[in-house]
KEKE-3310 file (N, C-alpha, C; in steps of 0.2 Angstrom, whole numbers, plus 5000, padded with zeros to 4 digits):
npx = (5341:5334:5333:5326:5323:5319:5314:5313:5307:5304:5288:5276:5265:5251:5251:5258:5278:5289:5300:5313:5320:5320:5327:5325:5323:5316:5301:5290:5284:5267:5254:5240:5232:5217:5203:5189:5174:5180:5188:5200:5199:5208:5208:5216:5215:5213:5219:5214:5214:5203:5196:5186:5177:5171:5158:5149:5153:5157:5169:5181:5190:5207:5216:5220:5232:5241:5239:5249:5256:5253:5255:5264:5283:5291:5298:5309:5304:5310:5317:5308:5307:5298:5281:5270:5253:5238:5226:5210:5217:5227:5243:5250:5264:5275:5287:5287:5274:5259:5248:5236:5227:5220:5215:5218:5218:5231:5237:5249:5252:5247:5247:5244:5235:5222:5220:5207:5205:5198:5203:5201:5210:5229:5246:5256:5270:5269:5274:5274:5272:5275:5272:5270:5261:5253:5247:5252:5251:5266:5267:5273:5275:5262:5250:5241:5229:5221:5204:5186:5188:5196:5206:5212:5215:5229:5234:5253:5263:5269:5287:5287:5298:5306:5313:5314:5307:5297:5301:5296:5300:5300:5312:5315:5322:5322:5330:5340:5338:5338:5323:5311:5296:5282:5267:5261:5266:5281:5297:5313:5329:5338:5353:5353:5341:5323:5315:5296:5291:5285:5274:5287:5286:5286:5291:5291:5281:5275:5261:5247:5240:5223:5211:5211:5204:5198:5201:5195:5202:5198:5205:5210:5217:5216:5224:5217:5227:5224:5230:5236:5241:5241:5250:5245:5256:5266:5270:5260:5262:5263:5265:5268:5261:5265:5256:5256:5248:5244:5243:5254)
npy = (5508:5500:5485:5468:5453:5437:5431:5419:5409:5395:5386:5381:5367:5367:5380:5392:5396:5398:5394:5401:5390:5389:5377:5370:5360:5342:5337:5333:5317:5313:5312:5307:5318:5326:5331:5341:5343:5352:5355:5354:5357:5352:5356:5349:5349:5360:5380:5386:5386:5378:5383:5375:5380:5374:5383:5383:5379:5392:5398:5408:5423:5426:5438:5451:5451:5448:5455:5466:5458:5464:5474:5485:5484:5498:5506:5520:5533:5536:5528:5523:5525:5528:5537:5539:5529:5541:5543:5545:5554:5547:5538:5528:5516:5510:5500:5489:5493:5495:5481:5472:5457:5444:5437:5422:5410:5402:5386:5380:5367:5349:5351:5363:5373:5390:5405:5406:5391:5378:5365:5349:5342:5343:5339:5327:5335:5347:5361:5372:5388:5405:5420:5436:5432:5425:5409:5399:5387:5380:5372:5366:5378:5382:5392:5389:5392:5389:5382:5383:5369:5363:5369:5383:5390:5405:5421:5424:5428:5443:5443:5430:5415:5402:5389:5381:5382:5377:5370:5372:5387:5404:5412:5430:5445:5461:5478:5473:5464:5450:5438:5427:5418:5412:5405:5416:5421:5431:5427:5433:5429:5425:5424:5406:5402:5408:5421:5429:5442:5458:5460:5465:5480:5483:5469:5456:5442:5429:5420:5420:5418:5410:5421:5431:5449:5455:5473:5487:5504:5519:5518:5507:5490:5482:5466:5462:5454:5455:5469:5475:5480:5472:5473:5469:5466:5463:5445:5437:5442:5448:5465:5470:5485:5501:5511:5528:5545:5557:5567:5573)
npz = (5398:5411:5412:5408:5397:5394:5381:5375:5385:5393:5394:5402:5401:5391:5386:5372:5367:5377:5392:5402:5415:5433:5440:5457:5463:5465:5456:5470:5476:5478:5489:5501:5497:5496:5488:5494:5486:5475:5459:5449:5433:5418:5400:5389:5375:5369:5369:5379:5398:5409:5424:5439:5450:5465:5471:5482:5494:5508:5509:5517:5516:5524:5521:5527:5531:5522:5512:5504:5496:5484:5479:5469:5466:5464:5450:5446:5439:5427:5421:5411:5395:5387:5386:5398:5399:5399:5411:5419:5431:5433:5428:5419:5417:5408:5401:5388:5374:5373:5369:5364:5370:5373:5391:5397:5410:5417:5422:5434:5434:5441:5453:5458:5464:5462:5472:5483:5481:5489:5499:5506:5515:5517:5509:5514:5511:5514:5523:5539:5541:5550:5548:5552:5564:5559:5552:5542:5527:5517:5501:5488:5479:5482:5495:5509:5521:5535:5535:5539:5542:5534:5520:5512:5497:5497:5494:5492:5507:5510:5511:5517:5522:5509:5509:5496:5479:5466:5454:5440:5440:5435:5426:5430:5426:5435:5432:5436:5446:5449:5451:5454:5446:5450:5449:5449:5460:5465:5472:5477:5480:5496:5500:5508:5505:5499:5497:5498:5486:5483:5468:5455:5446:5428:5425:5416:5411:5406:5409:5420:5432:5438:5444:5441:5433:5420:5417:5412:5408:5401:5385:5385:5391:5405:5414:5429:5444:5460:5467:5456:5441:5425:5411:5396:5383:5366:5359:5365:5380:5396:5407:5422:5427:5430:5441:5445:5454:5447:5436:5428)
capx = (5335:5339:5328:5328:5318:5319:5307:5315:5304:5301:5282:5273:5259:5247:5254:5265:5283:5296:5303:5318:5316:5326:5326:5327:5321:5313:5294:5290:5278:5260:5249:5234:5230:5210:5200:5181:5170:5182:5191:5203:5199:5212:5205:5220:5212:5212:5224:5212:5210:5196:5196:5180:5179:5165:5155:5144:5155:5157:5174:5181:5196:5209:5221:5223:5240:5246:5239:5252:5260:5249:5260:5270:5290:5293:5306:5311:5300:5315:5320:5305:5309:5291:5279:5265:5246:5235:5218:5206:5219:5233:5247:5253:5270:5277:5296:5284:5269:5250:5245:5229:5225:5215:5217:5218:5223:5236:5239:5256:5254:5242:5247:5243:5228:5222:5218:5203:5203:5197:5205:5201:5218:5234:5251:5266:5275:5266:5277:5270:5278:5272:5274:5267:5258:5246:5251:5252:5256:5266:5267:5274:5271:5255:5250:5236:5226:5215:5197:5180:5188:5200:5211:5211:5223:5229:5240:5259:5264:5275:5290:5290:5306:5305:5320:5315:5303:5296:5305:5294:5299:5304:5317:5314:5326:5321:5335:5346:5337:5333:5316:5309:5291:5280:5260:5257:5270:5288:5302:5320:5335:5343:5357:5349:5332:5317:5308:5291:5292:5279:5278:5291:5285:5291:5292:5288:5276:5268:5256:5246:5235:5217:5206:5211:5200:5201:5197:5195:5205:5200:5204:5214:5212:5221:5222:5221:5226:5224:5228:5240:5238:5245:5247:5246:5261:5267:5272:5256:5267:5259:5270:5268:5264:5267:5254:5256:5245:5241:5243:5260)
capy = (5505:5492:5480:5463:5449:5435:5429:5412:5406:5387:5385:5375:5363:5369:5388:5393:5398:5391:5400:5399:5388:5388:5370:5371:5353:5338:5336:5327:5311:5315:5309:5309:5323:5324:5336:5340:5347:5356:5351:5360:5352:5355:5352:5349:5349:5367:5381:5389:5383:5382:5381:5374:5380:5374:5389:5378:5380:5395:5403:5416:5424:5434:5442:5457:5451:5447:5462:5468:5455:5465:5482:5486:5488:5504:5510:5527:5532:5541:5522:5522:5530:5529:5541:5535:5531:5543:5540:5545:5557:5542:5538:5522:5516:5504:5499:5489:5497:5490:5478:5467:5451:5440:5434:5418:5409:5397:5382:5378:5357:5345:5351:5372:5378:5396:5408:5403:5383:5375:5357:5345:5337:5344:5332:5328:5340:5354:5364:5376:5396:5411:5429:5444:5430:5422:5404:5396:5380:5380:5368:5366:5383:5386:5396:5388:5393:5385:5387:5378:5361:5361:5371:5388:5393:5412:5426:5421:5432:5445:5443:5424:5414:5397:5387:5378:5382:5373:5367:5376:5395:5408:5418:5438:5451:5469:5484:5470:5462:5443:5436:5419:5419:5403:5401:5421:5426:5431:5427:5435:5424:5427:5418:5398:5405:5414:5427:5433:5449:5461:5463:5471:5484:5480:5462:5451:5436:5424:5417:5425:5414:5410:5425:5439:5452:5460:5479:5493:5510:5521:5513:5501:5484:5476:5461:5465:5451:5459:5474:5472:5480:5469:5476:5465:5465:5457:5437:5435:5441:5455:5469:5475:5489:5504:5518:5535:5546:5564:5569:5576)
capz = (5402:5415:5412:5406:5399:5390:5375:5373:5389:5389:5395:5405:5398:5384:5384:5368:5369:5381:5395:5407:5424:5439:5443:5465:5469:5461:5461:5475:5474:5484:5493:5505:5495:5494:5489:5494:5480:5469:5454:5442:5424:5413:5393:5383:5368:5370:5372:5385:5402:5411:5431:5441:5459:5465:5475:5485:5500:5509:5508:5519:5516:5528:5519:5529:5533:5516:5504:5503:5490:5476:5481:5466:5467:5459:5449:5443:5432:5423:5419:5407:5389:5384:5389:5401:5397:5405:5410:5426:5434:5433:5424:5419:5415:5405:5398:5381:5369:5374:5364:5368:5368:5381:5396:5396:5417:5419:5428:5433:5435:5443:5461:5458:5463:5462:5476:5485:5481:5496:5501:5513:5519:5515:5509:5520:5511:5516:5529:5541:5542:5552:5548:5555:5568:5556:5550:5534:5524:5511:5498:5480:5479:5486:5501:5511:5527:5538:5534:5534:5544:5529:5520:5505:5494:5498:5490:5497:5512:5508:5518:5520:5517:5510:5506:5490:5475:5463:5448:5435:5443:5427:5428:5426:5429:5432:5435:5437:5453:5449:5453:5453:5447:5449:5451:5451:5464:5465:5476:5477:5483:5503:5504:5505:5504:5494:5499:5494:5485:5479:5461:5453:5441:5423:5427:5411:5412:5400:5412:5425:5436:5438:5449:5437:5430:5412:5419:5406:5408:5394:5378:5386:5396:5410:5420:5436:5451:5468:5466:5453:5436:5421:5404:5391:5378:5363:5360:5371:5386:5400:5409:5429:5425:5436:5442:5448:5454:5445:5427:5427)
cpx = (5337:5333:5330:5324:5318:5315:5306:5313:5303:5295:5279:5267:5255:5249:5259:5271:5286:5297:5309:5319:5323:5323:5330:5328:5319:5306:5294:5284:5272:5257:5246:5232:5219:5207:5193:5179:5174:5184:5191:5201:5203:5210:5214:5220:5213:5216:5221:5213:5206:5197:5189:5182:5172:5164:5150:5146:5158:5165:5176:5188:5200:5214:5224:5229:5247:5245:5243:5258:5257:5252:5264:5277:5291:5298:5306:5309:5306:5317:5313:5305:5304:5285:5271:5258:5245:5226:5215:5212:5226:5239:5249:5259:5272:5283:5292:5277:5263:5250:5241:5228:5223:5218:5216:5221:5227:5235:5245:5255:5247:5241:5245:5238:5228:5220:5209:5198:5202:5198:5204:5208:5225:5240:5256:5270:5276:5271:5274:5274:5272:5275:5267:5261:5251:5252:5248:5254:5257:5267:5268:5273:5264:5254:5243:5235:5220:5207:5190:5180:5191:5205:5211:5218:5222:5234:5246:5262:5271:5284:5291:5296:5304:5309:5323:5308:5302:5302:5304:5297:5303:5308:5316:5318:5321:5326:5340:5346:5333:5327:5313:5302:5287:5273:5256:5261:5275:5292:5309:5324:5339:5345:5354:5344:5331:5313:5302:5291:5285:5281:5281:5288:5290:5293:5288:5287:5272:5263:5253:5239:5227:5214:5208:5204:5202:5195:5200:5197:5205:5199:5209:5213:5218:5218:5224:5221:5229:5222:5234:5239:5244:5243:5246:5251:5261:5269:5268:5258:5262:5266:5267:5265:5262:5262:5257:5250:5247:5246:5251:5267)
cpy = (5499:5487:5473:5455:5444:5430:5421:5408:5400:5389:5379:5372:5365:5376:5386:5396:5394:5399:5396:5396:5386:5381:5371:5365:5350:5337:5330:5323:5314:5312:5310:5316:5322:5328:5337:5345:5351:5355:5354:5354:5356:5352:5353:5349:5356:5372:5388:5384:5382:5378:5380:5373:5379:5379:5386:5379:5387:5394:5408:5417:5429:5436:5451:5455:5452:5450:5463:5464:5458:5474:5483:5488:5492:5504:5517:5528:5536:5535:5520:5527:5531:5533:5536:5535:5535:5543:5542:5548:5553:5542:5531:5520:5509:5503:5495:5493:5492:5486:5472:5459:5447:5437:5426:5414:5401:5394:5378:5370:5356:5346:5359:5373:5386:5399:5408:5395:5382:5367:5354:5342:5340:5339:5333:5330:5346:5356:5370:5383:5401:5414:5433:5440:5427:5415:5404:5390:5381:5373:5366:5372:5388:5386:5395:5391:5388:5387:5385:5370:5361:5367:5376:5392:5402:5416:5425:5428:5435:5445:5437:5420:5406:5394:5385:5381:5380:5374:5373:5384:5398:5412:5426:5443:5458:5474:5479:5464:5457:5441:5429:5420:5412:5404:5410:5425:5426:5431:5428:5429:5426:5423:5411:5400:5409:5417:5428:5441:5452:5462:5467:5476:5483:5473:5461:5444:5434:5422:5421:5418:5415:5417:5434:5441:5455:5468:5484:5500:5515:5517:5509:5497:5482:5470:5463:5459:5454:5465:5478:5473:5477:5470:5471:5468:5462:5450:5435:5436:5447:5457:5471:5480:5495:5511:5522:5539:5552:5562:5570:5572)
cpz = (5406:5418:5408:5405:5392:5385:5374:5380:5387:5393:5396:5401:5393:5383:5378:5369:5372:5384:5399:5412:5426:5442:5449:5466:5461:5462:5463:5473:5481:5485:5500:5503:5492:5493:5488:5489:5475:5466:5452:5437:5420:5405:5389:5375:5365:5372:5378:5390:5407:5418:5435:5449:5462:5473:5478:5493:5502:5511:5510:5518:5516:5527:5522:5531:5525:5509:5502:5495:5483:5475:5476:5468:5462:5458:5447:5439:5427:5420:5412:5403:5387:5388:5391:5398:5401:5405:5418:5431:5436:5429:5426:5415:5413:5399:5389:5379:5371:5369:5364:5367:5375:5384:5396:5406:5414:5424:5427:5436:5440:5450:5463:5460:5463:5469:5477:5484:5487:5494:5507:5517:5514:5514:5514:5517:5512:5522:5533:5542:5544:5550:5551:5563:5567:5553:5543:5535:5517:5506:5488:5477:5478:5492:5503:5519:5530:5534:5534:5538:5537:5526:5511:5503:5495:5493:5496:5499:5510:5513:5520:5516:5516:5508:5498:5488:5469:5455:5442:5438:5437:5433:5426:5431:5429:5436:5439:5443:5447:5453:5450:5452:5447:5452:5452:5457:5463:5470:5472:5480:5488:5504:5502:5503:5500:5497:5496:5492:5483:5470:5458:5444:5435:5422:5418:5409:5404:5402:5415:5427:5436:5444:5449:5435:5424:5416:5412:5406:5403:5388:5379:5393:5398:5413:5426:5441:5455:5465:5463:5445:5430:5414:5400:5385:5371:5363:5367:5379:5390:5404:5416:5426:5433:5436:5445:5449:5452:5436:5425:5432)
residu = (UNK:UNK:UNK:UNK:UNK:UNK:UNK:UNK:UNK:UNK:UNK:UNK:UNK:UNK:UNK:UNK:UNK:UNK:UNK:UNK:UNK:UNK:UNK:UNK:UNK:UNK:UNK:UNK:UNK:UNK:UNK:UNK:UNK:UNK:UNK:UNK:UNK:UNK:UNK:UNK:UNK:UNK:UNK:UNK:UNK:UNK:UNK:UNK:UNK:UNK:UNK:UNK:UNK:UNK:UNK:UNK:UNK:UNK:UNK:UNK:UNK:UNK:UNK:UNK:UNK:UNK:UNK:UNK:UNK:UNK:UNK:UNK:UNK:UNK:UNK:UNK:UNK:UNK:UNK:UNK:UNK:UNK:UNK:UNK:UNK:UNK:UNK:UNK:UNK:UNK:UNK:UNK:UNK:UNK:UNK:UNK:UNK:UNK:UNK:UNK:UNK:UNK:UNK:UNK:UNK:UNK:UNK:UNK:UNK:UNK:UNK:UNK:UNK:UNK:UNK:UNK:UNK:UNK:UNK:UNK:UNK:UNK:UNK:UNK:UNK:UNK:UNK:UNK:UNK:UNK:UNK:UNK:UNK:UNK:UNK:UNK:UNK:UNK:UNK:UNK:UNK:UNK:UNK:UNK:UNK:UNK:UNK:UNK:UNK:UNK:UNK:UNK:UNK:UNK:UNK:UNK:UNK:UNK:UNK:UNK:UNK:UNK:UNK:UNK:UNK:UNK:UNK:UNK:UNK:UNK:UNK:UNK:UNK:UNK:UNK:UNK:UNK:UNK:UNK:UNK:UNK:UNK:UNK:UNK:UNK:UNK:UNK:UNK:UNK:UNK:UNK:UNK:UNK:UNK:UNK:UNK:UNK:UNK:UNK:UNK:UNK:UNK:UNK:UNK:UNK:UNK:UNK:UNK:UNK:UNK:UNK:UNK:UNK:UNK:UNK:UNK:UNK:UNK:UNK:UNK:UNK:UNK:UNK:UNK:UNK:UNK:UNK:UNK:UNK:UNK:UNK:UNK:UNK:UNK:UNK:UNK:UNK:UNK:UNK:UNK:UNK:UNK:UNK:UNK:UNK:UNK:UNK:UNK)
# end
């Protein structure tokens, strides 16, 4: 099975475990960062964490560029030795055995937000990148758009390259192809650069970010971000996991 993943993860702030981090850069120092009405709280007392968006302000948000980062990379389902669930005309595929436990979002440090934060003012380290003819900024690992007279976190454009990625990013192999994961998304390594990739089916995560859903399949539960379904595993981990369609 050509797969690969390793359990000895170090772990960012209040999560258990530890995982593996590709140190890129060093985090930068910030400033002019300000932000109108929203605020993440993070309780440390507590091994939930609990995200406050304030929904006061309308919020619009134009992903028809960048769907595509919730597109699973398939593999062979012949690389999977376990036979799939089935459920509602599907088949669902996965390298470990279900095994439940609650969703729980993540936040990777004091400068992450989740998909549809709105901020007033972005930092001077924020860089700007076009793909497909829509702009972006990016920043420590998040992907904002104009929006409002200010500025919303998005899902990161698949296909764009960025040179450096935060410090925190896991390392997760699958079928042999390395992967950087950090804040919900993953990038591959071109040369100097990262690209943004779709996620790789079979991938294995301890975290998954705020603006999932716990969906219900039968007699088993996913998390789903985007359009992106995550099984849950053991050692509190979740798995890609990979649809097919029809029974057989």
């Amino acid at each position: 099975m050509l797969f690969s993943f390793d359990h000895a993860k170090a772990q960012n702030g209040n999560n258990r475990g530890s995982r593996t981090t590709k140190e890129v850069r060093k985090t930068t120092s910030r400033s002019g960062n300000k932000n109108s009405g929203n605020k993440v709280k993070v309780d440390n007392s507590k091994k939930n964490v609990n995200i406050n968006i304030d929904n006061s302000k309308k919020v619009n948000i134009n992903n028809s560029h960048n769907r595509n980062n919730t597109v699973v990379r398939r593999n062979n389902i012949h690389t999977y030795h376990r036979a799939p669930y089935h459920y509602g005309g599907r088949r669902y595929y996965s390298y470990h055995p279900y095994h439940f436990h609650p969703y729980h979002p993540f936040v990777w440090g004091p400068h992450w937000h989740p998909w549809g934060f709105f901020i007033a003012t972005l930092t001077r380290t924020a860089i700007l990148i076009s793909i497909h003819n829509t702009h972006y900024h990016y920043d420590e690992g998040v992907w904002y758009q104009p929006n409002n007279g200010g500025y919303v976190v998005v899902a990161a454009p698949v296909g764009a390259t960025v040179t450096v990625i935060p410090t925190g990013a896991e390392t997760v192999v699958v079928s042999s192809v390395t992967n950087y994961y950090y804040g919900g998304t993953y990038y591959v390594k071109s040369g100097s650069k990262y690209v943004v990739v779709a996620p790789p089916a079979g991938a294995v995560v301890k975290n998954l970010p705020a603006g999932g859903e716990e969906v219900t399949m039968g007699s088993q539960k996913y998390v789903k971000i985007g359009d992106t379904l995550y099984q849950p595993i053991e050692n509190n981990a979740y798995e890609v996991a990979q649809v097919e369609e029809g029974d057989k």
